[in-house]
C-alpha positions as CSV (number, residue, x, y, z in Angstrom):
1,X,75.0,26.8,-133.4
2,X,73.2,25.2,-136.7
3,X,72.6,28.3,-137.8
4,X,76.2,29.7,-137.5
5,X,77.5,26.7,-140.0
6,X,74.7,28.0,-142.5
7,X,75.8,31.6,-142.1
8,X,78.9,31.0,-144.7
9,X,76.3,29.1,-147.3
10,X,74.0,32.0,-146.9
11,X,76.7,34.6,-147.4
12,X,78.2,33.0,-150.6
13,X,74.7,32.4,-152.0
14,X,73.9,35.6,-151.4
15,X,77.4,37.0,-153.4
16,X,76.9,34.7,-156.3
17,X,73.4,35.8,-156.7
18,X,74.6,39.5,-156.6
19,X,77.6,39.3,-158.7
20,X,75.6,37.4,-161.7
21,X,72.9,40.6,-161.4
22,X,76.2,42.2,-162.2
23,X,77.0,40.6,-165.2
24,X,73.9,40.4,-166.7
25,X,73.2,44.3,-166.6
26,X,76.9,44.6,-167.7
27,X,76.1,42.7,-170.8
28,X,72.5,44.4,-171.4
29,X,74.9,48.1,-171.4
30,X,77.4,46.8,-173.8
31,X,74.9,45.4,-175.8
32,X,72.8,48.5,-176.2
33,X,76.8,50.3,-176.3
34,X,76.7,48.3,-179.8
35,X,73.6,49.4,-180.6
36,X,73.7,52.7,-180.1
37,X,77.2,52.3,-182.2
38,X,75.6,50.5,-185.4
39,X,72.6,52.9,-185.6
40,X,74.9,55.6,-185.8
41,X,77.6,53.8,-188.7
42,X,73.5,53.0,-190.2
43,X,72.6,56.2,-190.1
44,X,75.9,57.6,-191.3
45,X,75.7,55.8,-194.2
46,X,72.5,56.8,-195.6
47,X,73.8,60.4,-196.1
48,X,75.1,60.5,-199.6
49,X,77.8,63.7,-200.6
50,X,78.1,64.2,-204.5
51,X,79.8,67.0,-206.3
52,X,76.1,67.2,-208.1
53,X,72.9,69.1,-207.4
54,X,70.4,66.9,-206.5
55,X,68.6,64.9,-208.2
56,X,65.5,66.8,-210.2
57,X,61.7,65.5,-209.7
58,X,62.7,64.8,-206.1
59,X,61.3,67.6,-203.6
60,X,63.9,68.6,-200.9
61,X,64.3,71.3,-198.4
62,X,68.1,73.0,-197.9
63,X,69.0,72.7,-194.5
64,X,71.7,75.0,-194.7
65,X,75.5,75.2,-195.6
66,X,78.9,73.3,-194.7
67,X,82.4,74.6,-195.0
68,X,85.7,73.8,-193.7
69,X,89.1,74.7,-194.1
70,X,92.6,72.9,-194.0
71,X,96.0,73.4,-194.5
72,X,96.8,71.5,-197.9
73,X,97.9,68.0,-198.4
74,X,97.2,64.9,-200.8
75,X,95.1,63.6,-197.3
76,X,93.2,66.7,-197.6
77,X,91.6,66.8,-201.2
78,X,91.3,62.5,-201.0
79,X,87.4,62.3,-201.8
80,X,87.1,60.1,-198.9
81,X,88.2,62.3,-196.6
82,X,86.1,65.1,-197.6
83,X,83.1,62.7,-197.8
84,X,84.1,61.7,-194.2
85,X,84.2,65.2,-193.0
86,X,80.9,66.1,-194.6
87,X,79.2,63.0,-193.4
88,X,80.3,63.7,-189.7
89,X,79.7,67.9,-190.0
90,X,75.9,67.2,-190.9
91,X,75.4,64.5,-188.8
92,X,75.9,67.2,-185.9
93,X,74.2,69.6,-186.9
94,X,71.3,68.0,-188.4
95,X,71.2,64.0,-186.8
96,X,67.2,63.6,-187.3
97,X,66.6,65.4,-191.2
98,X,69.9,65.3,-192.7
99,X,69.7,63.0,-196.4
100,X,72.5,64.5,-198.5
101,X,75.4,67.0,-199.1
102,X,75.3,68.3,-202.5
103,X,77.2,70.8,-204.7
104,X,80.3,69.7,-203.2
105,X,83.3,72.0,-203.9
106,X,87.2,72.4,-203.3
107,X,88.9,75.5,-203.7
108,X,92.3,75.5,-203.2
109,X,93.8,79.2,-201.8
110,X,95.9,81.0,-204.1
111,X,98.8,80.0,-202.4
112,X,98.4,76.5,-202.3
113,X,98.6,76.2,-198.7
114,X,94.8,75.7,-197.7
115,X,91.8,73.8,-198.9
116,X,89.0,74.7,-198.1
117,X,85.7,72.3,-199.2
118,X,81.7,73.7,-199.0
119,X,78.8,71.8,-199.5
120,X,74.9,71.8,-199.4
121,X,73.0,70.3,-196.3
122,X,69.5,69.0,-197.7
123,X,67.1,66.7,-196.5
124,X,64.2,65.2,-199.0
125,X,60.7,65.8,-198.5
126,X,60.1,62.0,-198.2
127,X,63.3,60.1,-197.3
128,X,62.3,56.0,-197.2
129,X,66.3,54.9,-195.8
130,X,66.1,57.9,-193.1
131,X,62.5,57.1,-191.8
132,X,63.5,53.3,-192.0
133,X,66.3,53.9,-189.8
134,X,64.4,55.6,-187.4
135,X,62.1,53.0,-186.8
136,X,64.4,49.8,-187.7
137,X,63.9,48.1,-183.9
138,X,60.8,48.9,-183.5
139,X,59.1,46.0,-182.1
140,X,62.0,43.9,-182.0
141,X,62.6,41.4,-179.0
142,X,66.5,40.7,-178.0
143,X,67.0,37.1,-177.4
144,X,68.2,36.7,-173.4
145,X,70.7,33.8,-174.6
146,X,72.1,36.8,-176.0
147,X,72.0,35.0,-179.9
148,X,70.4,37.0,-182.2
């Protein structure tokens, strides 16, 4: 019988216990969730787009060519847009060696009603911010209070 009126104790011990597990893998997902998202803004960021040809003295390898075509609108030749578009276009095809877009042009169709923007997928043959990123949490310990 003492054992029956310990039963409830047990049971809501054993719940607690459980749903705190929960919480704290819940919070170890959403905080690698929001590192996974500012590596990526990080890494985004490094890749610089210019209308010029790259810098000279600096050794680089062409990684290939970008393009894309849109119907025409003041959104559509906005230098942040196309810079935007770039950026993300690179990033998937080249995520590990992309550096830079370069020689970016606009042509505008001779009817006015597309735009259509081309660019130059390059990586350098020694990139500091790209090989920083990679390894940027390298040996880092996350604090269990969760303050960093």
């Amino acid at each position: 019988m003492r054992a029956s009126r310990f039963l409830p104790f047990i049971a809501i011990g054993l719940a607690v216990c459980l749903s705190a597990c929960g919480m704290v893998e819940a919070a170890r997902q959403a905080q690698e969730q929001k590192q996974q998202a500012f590596v990526k803004r990080v890494d985004t960021a490094h890749v610089w787009v210019t209308t010029e040809s790259p810098p000279p003295g600096k050794p680089y390898q062409v990684l290939g060519q970008l393009s894309y075509t849109v119907p025409f609108s003041p959104d559509a030749i906005e230098e942040s847009t196309i810079t935007d578009k770039l950026k993300q276009m690179a990033m998937a095809k080249w995520p590990d060696n992309i550096d830079a877009v370069v020689k970016v042009n606009q042509d505008v169709s001779n009817d006015g009603s597309e735009v259509t923007v081309t660019g130059e997928a390059i990586q350098y043959d020694q990139s500091v911010d790209r090989n920083a990123l990679r390894h940027m949490n390298e040996g880092l310990v996350a604090s269990p209070s969760g303050n960093q």
